[in-house]
N, C-alpha and C positions, 0 to 999 in steps of 0.2 A: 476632603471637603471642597465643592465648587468656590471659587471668588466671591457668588453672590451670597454664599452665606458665611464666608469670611466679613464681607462687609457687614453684614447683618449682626455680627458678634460686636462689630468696633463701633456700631453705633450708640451711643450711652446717654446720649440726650438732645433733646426736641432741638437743639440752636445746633448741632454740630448734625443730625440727620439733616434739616432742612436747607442747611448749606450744600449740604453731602446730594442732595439732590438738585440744588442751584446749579452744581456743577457740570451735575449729570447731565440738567437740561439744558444746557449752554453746549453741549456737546454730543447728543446721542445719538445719532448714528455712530459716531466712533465708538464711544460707550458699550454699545449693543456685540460690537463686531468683536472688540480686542477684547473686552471683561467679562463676557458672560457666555456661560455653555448652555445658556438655555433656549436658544435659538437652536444650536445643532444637532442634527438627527444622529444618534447612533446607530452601526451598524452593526451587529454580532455576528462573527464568525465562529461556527465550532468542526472540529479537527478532535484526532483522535490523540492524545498524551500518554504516552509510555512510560511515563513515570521520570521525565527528567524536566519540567516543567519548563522554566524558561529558558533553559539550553537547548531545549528542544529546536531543530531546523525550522519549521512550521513557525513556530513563534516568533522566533528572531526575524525570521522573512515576513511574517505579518507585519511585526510593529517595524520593520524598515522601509518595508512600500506604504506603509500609513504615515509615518514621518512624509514621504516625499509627494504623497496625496495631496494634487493641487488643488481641489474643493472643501477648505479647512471648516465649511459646514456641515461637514462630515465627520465624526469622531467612529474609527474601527475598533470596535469592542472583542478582543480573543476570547473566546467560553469553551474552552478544552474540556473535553471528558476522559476522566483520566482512568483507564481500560484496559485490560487484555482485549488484543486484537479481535477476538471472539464475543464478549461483553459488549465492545463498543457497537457492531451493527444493531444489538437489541435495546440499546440503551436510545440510539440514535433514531430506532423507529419510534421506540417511546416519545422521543422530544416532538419528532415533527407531529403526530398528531393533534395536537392543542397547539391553539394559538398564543397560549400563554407559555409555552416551553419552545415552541421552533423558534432557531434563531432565523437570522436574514440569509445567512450563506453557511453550506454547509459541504465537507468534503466529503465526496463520494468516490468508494470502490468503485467502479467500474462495471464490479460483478453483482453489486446490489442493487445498480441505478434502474436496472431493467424493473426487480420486484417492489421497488419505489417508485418508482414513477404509476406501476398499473394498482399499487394499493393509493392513487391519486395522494402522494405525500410530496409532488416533486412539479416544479413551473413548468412547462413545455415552453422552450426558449425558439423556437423556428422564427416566428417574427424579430425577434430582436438582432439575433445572427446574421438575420438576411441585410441589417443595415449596418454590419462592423464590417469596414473594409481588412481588417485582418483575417476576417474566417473566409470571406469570399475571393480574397487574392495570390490563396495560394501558400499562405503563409502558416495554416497549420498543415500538415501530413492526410492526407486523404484519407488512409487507413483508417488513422487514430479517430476521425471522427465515427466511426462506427457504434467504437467501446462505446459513447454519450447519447446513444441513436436509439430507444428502446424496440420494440419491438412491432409500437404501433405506429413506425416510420418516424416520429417525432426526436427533437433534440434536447437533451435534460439537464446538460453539464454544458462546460469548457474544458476541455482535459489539461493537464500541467504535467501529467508525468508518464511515461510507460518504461517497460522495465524486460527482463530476459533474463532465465536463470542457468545456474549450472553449477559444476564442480570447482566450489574454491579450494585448494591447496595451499601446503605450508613448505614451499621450494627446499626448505634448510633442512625438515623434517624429512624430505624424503629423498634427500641425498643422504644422511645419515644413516636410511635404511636404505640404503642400494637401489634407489627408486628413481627413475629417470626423471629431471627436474623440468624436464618439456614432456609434461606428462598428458596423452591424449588416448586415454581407456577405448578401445572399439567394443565390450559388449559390457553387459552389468558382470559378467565375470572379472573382466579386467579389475573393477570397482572393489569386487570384495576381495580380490587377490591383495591387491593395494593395500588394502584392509587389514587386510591377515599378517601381511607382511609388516605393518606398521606396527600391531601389538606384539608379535614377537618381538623384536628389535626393536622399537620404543615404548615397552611396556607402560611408564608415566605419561602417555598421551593418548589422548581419546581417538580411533580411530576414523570414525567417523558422525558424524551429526547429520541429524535428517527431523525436523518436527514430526511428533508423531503421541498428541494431546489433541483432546478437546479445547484443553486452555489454551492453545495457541490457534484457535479458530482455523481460517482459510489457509494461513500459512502449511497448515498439517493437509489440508484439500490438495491445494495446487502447489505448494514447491514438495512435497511428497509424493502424495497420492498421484497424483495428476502427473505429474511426471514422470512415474514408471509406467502407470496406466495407459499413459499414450504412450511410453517407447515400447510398449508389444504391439503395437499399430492397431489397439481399439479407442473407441471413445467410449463416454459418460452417457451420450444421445446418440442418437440415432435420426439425424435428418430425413432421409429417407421415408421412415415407416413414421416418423412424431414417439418414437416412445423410448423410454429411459432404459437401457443395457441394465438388467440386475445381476446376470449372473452370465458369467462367462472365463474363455480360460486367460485372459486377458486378466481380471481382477484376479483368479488364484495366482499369478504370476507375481502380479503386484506385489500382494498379501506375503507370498513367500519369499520376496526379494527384504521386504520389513519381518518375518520371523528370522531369516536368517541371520539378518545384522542382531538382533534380540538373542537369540541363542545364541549365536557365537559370541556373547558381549564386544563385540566392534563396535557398540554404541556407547554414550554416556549414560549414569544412571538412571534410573527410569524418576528418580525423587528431582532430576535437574529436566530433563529431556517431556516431562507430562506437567512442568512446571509455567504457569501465563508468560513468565520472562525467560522462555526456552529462548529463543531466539534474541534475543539480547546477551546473555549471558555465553552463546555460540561466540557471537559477534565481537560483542565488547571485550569480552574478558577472555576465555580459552583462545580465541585466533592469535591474539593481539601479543598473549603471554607464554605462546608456543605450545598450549596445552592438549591444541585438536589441528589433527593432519587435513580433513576431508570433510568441508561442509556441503551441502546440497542445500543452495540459496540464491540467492538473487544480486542482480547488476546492481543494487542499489547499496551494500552495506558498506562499500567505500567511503562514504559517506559519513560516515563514524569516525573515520581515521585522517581528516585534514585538519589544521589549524581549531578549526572553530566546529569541530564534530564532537561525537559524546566520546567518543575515548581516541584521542588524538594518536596518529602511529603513522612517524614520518618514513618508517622504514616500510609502510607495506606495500608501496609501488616495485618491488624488490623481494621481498620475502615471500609474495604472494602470487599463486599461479590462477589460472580461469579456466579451466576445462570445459568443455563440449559432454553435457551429461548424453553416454552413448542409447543408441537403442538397445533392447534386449538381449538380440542376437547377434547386433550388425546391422539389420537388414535397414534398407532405403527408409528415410533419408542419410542411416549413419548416425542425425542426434536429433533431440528435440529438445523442443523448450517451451513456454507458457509463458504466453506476456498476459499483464496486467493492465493497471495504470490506474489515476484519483483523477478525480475533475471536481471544479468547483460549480455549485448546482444550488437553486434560489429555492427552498421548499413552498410548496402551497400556501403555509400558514406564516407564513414570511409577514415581516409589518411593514417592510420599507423595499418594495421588489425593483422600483426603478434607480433607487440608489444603491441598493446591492449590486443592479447591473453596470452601474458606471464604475462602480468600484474592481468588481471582475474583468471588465474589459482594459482598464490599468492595470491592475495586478498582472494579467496574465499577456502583457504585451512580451515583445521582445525582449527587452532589456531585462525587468523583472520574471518572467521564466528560466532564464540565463541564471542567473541569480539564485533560484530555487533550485535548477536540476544539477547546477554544479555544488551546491551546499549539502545537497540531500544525494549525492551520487547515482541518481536517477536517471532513465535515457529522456530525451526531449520529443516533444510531440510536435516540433516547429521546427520545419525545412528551415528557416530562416538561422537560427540557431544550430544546427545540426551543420552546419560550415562557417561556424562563428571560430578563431582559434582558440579563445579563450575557453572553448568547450570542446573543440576536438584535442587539443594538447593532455584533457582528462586522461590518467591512466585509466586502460581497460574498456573506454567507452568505443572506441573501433571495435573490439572484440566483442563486447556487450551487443551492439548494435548487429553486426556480423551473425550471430547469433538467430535473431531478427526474422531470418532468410529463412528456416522452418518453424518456426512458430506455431505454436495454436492457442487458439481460444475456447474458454469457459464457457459453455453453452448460451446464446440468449435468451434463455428460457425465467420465468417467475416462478418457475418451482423450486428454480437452483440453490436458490440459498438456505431452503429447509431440505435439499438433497444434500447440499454440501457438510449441513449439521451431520446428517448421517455417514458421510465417509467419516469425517471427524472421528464419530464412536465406532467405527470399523476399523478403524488403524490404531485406535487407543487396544480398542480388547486384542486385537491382535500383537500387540507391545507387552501386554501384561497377560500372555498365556494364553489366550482363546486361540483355538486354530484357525489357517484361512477358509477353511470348508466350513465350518460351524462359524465364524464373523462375517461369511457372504452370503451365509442364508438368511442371518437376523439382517442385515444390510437389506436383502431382498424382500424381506416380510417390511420393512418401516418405509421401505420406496415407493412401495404397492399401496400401502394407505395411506401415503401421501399426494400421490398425481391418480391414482386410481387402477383398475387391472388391465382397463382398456391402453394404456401410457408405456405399458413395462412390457419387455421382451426379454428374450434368454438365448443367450448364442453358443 
């Protein structure tokens, strides 16, 4: 309950109200500033929730940079949706189109900002950038300002986070199994040798973990799909010609890199692995409890395992290996990876868009980024940061970053996010029994009526 209607309760009669206001008025201006919230604008902020609610990083980082929010005419309001990774983007377009459900500030993918921004759900920030001496001096990463760039040159976000994936291991796990504990696979054979070797000789451990549900949304796109599909050296698009790759021997490669782990059961079961908390349950629970040798994941889930993460494990700077997930064969570069990254972004239907800005432009300075990417074990999108110590000393973030150096990216395309639904159910049927010849033709029938005949190609 606010102060003013606490008071409003303690008042019981006309001599002690009219005092009660004697007082007030001998004083108001103070009155106004210190007793009452009814002067201050709230700002809502919504983020995705995983289901750990206020232990959530996100959270704890919100309400700590709102505590030290010097414009206390501002009250930051958290409005989490609480989602599988996949749920949340549809839920999140649902909100921003009424101006009765968008909040003020809202975190964005990276890979959705583009199809938001052109479904006009999202501010175009170019003016306001142009007057933060942060964005113009240097002090975020050139790159990273791309991922928040759409496609109609405009800027949508401020990024907070980017990230780089690859082969986490379980060092103890595979020294047990004869397995060299500076382990650097050169092709996807290397990977399921690894594999094979694990379950025979650690039969009680999951050999390896790869998303591979609908329920785990993009996660299952790009640190699966995406990542074997680029290490045979094709992409998704086709810059070039404008049109979307349907079918090629690139994806049967894929596809059969994910039957294989499925037939040979080197995976976990398909009731945990097509479950919304696939990746949590890799993370939190199997790595941490020595129950899985080999995840295919991201620079970021260290992040779970400090002090104040969701499942704390002071032993995993030490237990845990970081692999180079290799190409196919070998062939140049040798390895690949898929960066990501969130940014905070004002939607259209926003009620308070110049105080949302003041407040992103705090949140996401120096200090407070620092604060985030070392909580959430994320890489930094801020030169400035990026030779701070208290973020290079991070285990694994040189190797994360390192990583960096082949990189690719998710199309900037706005069809992406209704293409990436469909890898999604491409890599689920191929987990539960469809073949990859018959899961890359239905793939190539729902791509084609999606961007049109004129868009898709076949290589």
């Amino acid at each position: 309950m606010k102060p003013s209607n606490r008071k409003f309760m303690l008042i019981t009669s006309v001599i002690l109200s009219a005092s009660l206001l004697f007082g007030c008025s001998s004083k108001s201006g103070e009155s106004k500033t210190d007793t009452s919230n009814s002067a201050k604008t709230t700002i809502t902020i919504t983020y995705r929730d995983d289901g750990i609610g206020e232990k959530g990083v996100l959270y704890k980082w919100i309400k700590e940079v709102s505590a030290s929010y010097p414009n206390k005419n501002v009250e930051i309001k958290p409005t989490p949706i609480q989602a599988s990774e996949g749920d949340y983007f549809a839920k999140i377009a649902l909100a921003l189109k009424s101006k009765d459900t968008a909040p003020d500030i809202v975190t964005e993918d990276t890979f959705i900002l583009n199809s938001d921004a052109s479904a006009g759900f999202l501010t175009p920030l170019d003016d306001k950038v142009k007057g933060w001496e942060d964005w113009t001096n240097g002090s975020f990463i050139e790159a990273m300002k791309k991922g928040v760039t759409a496609s109609d040159g405009k800027v949508y976000g401020v990024p907070y986070s980017t990230d780089s994936r690859g082969l986490w291991y379980n060092k103890e796990i595979f020294k047990q199994a004869g397995l060299p504990e500076d382990w650097k696979p050169k092709t996807w054979d290397d990977v399921l040798s690894a594999a094979r070797t694990i379950k025979e000789k650690a039969p009680d451990v999951v050999p390896i973990w790869m998303n591979m549900g609908k329920a785990t949304g993009e996660a299952t796109s790009m640190q699966t799909y995406e990542m074997l599909l680029y290490g045979t050296g094709e992409r998704l698009y086709d810059n070039a010609s404008g049109k979307w790759i349907i079918k090629s021997q690139g994806i049967s490669d894929a596809l059969s890199f994910i039957e294989t782990v499925n037939k040979e059961k080197l995976g976990p079961p398909l009731s945990k692995v097509l479950n919304g908390q696939a990746g949590n349950t890799a993370t939190r629970e199997y790595l941490p409890q020595g129950k899985l040798a080999i995840s295919l994941d991201g620079s970021w889930i260290t992040g779970n395992y400090i002090d104040t993460g969701a499942a704390p494990w002071p032993e995993y700077k030490d237990v845990l290996g970081f692999a180079p997930m290799p190409t196919s064969k070998g062939q140049d570069p040798g390895s690949i990876t898929l960066a990501g990254g969130w940014a905070l972004s004002i939607p259209s239907n926003a009620k308070h868009k110049d105080e949302a800005w003041d407040f992103i432009k705090y949140a996401l300075n120096k200090e407070n980024t620092e604060k985030l990417v070392i909580a959430s074990g994320n890489l930094t999108v801020r030169s400035d940061v990026a030779k701070d110590p208290g973020y290079t000393q991070m285990p694994f973030n040189g190797i994360a970053t390192e990583y960096l150096q082949h990189a690719e990216f998710r199309p900037a395309q706005d069809k992406y996010p209704e293409v990436s639904t469909q890898i999604q159910t491409m890599v689920e049927s191929v987990a539960t029994g469809t073949s990859p010849a018959d899961a890359m033709n239905k793939y190539a029938q729902d791509v084609t009526r999606i961007v049109g005949e004129d868009h898709v190609m076949e290589k």
